[in-house]
Each structure stands twice: as C-alpha cells, then as structure tokens.
Short mmCIF file of the C-alpha atoms (twelve columns), coordinates in Angstrom:
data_MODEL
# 
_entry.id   MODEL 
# 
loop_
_atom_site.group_PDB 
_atom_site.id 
_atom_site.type_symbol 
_atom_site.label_atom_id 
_atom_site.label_alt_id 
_atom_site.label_comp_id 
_atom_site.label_asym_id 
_atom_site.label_seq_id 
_atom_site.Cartn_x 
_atom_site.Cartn_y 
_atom_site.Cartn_z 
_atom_site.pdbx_PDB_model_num 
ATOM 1   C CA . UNK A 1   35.542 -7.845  -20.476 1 
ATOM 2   C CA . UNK A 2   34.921 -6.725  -17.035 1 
ATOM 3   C CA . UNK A 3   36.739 -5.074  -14.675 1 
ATOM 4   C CA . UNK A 4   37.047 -4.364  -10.875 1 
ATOM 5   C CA . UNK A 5   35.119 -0.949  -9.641  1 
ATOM 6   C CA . UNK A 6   32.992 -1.391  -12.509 1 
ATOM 7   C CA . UNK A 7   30.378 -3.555  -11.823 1 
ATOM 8   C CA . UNK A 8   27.553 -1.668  -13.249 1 
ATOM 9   C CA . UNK A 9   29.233 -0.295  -16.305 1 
ATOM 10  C CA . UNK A 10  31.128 -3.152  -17.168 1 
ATOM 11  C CA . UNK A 11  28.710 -5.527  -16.653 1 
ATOM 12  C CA . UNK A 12  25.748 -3.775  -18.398 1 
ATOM 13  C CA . UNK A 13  28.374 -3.545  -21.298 1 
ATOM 14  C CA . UNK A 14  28.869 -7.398  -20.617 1 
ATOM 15  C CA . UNK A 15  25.700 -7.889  -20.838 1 
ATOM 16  C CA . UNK A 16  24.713 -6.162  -23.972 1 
ATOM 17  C CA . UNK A 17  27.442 -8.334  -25.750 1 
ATOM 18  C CA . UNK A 18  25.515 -11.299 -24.683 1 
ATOM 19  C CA . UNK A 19  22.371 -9.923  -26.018 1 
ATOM 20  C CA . UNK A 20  23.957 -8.978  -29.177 1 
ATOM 21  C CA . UNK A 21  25.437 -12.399 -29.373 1 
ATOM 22  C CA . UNK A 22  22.168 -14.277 -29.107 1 
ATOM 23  C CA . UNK A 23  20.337 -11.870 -31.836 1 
ATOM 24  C CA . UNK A 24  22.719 -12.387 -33.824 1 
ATOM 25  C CA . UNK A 25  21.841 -15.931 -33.985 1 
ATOM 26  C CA . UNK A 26  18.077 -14.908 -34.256 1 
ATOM 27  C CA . UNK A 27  18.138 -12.481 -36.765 1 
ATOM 28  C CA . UNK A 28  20.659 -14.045 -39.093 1 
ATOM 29  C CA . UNK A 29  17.898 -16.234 -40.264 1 
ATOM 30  C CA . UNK A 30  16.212 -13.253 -40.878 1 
ATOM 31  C CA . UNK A 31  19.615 -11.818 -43.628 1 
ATOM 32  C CA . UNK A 32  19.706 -9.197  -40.267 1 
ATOM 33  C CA . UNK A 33  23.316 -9.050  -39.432 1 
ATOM 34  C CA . UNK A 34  24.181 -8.045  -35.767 1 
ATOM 35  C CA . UNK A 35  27.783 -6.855  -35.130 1 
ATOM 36  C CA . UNK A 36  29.915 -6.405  -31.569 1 
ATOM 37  C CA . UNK A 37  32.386 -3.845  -31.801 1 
ATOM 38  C CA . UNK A 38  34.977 -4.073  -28.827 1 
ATOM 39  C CA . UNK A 39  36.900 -0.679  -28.180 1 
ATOM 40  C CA . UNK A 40  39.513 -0.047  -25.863 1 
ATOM 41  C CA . UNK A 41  40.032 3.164   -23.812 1 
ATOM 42  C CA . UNK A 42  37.896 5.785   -24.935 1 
ATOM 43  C CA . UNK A 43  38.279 9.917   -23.896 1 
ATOM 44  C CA . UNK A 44  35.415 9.927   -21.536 1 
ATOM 45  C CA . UNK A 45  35.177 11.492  -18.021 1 
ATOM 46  C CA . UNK A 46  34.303 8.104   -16.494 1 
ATOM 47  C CA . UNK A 47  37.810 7.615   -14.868 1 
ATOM 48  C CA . UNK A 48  37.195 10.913  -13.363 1 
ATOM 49  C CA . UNK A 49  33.641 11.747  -11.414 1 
ATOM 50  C CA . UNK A 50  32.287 8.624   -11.857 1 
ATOM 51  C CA . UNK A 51  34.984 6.780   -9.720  1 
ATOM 52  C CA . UNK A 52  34.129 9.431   -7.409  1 
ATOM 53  C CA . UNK A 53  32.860 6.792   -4.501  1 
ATOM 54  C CA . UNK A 54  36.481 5.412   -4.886  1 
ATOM 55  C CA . UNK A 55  38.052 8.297   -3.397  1 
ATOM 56  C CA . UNK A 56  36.359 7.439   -0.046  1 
ATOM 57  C CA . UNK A 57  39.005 6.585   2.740   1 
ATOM 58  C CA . UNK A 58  36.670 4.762   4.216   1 
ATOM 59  C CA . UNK A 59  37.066 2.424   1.202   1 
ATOM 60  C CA . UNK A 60  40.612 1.437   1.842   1 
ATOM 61  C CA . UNK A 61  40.727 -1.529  -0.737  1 
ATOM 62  C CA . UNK A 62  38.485 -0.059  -3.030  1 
ATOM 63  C CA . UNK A 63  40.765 2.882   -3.448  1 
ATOM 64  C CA . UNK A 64  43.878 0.658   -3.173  1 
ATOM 65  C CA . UNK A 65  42.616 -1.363  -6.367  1 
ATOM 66  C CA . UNK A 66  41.677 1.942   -8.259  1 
ATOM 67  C CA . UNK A 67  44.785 3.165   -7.899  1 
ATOM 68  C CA . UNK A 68  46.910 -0.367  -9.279  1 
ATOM 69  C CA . UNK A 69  44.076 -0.158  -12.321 1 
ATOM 70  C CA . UNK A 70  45.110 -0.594  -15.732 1 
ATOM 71  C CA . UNK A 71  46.967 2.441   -17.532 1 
ATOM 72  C CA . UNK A 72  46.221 3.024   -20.818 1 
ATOM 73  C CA . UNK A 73  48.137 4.807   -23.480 1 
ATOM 74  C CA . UNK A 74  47.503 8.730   -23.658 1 
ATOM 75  C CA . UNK A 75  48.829 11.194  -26.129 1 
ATOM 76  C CA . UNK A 76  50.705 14.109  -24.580 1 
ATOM 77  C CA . UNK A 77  47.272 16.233  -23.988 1 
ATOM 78  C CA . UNK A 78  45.973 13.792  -21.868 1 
ATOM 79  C CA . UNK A 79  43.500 12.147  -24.490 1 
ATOM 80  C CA . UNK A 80  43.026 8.686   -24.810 1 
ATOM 81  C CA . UNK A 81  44.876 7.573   -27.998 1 
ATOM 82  C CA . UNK A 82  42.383 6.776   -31.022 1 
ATOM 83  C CA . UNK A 83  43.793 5.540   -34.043 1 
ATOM 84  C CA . UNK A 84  42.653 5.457   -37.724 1 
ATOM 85  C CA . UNK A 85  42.905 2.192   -37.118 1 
ATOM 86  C CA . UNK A 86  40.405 2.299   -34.621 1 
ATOM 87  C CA . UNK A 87  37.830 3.767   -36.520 1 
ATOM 88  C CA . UNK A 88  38.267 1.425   -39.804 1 
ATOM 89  C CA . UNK A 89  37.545 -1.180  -37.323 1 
ATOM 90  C CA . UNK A 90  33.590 0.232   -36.756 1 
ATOM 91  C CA . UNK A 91  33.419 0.769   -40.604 1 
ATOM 92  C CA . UNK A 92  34.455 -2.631  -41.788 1 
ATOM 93  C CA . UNK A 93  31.952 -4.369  -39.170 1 
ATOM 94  C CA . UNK A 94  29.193 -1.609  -40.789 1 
ATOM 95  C CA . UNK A 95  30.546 -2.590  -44.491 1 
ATOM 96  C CA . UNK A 96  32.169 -5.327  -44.870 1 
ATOM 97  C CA . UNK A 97  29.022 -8.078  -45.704 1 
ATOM 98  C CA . UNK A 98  30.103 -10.772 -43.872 1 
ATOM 99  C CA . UNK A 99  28.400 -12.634 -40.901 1 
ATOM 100 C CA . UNK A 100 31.895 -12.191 -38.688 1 
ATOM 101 C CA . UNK A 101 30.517 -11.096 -35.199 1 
ATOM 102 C CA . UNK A 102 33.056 -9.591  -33.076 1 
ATOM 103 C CA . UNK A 103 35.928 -6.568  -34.297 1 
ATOM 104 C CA . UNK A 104 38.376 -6.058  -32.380 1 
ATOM 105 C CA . UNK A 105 38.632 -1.993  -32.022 1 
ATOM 106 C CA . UNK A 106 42.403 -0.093  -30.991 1 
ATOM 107 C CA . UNK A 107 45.816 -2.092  -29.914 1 
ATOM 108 C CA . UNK A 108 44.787 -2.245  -26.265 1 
ATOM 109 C CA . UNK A 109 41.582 -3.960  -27.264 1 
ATOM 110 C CA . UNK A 110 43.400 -6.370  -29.310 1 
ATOM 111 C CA . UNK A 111 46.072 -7.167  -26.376 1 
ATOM 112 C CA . UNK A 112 44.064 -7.538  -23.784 1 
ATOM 113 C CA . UNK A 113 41.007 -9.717  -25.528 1 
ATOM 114 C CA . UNK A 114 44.853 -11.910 -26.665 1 
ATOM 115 C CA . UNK A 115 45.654 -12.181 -22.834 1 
ATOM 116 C CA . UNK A 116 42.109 -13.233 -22.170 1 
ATOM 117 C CA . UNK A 117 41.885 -15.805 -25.392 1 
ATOM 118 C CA . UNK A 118 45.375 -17.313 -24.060 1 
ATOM 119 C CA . UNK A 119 44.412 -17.602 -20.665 1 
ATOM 120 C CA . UNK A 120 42.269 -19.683 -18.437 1 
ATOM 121 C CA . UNK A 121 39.727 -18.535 -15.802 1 
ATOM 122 C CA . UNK A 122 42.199 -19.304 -12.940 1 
ATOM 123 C CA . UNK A 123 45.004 -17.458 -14.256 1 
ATOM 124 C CA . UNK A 124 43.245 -14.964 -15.688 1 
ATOM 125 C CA . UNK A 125 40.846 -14.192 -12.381 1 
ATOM 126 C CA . UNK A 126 44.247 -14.133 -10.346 1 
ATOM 127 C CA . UNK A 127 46.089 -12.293 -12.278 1 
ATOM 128 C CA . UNK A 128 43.372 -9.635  -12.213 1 
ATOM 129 C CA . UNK A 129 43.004 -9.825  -8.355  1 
ATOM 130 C CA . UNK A 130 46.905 -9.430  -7.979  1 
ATOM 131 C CA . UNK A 131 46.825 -6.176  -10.660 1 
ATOM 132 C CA . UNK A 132 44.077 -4.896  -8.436  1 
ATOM 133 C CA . UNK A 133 45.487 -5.371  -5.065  1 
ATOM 134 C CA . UNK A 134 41.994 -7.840  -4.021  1 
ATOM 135 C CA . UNK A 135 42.065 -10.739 -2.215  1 
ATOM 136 C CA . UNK A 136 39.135 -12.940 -1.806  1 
ATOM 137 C CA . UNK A 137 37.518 -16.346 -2.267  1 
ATOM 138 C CA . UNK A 138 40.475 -18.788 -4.337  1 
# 
C-alpha cells in the first residue's frame, strides 16, 4: 500500500509488488515460484532522519500530515512489535509448496490490507486524505 510522505519508498515498494506479480505469472510456467511477502511496521530509522524534510516549517501541510500519520503498535522500548507470528509468515511463503502469491506478515498488515480489501477507491482515498490532514482534487 502506499502512503502520504512516502512517495519514493512506498511507491518503489509498490512497484516491486507489481513486478513480482507479473513474474510470477512468467516464471510459474517455468515450476519458478515467486512470492510477495507484505509486512507491517518494521524497527527501522525511516520514521526518524528520513522524514527529515518533513520537519521543515516551511512545509506547513506536509508536517501537519506527518504528524496525524498512522501509529503503530510499539513494545515498551520503543521497538516496533514483531511477532512469531510474523516471522512464520516469511517461512511458510519460503516452504510451504504452493503457488499462493501474497502472505500477509504481522496484525497491522493483516488490518489494514482488510480495510483496503473492504473498501473502495473513494472511501478509501478519503479516508486517507482526512487521516492525513490533505485536501486536494475530489
């Protein structure tokens, strides 16, 4: 999925998935199995320096929609929460000899690709805008 103030790294993400997708089809007919594995929040320091920019008061929407982003769940160090769970999710797409494409990785994963599933673009795309404080074509 992408996000606002992540155009590069969600979208390069975004578009890997589509590549994936499409080999996938290509190699299956070579017995080559291609599998998407879609994780939630990760413990990274891309929140941190790499939203840098958004800081910028000169930004004043950009930084108003950073700071109404999604919170994830955090243990009480701090670190993203990562589940056994989570990991048995990589291993069965590595394992499991099937030609099922997409695994759903960690409970916030698995909620927010639901809320997506259940909803349609217009609902979902304004629902996003009003989470991030953005306004913009309707």
């Amino acid at each position: 999925m992408a996000f606002p103030l992540g155009t590069l790294y969600h979208g390069t993400k975004f578009a890997v998935e589509g590549l994936s997708e499409s080999l996938y089809y290509e190699l299956g007919a070579l017995a080559i199995r291609v599998k998407i594995v879609e994780p939630g929040g990760m413990t990274t320091d891309f929140g941190g320096r790499s939203l840098d920019f958004s800081n910028d008061t000169e930004l004043k929407g950009v930084s108003a929609a950073r700071a109404k982003g999604p919170r994830r769940a955090r243990s009480d160090d701090g670190e993203w929460i990562r589940t056994r769970a989570d990991r048995r999710s990589h291993l069965l797409a590595a394992t499991d000899g099937t030609d099922r494409l997409r695994y759903e990785a960690g409970a916030d994963a698995v909620q927010m690709l639901a809320v997506r599933r259940s909803t349609d673009d217009a609902g979902f795309l304004a629902g996003m805008k009003a989470r991030f404080g953005l306004g913009g074509h309707q």
